[in-house]
N, C-alpha and C positions, 0 to 999 in steps of 0.2 A: 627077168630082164625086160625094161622098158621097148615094145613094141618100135620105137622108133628107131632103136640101138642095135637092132638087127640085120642084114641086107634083106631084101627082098626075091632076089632074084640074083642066082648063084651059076655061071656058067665055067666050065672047065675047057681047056686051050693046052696044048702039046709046048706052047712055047711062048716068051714074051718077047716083046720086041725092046733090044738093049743096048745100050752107048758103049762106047769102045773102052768105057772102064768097067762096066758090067751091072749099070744103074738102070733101073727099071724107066723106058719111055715112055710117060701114063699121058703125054698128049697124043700116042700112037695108036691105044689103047681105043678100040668101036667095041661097039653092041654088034653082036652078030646080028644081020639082015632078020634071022628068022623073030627076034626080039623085037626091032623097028618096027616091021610092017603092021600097019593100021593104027600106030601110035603117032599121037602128034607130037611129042616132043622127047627127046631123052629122059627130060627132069618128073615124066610123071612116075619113073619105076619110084 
């Protein structure tokens, strides 16, 4: 598989955050803090 078609960086969560019909909210969706810090942008994972 082409290196680019992989994630990067894989975190696991107990739950998602979901619409009253039971659709995943992917604008709700953060990088845990521990991920963020000392990075400058989301888009470099």
């Amino acid at each position: 598989m082409a290196p680019y078609k992989y994630p990067r960086v894989i975190w696991i969560t107990s739950d998602l955050p979901l619409t009253a019909t039971g659709k995943i909210l992917k604008r709700e969706i953060h990088l845990p803090s521990a991920l963020t810090e000392g990075q400058g942008s989301q888009t470099d994972l």
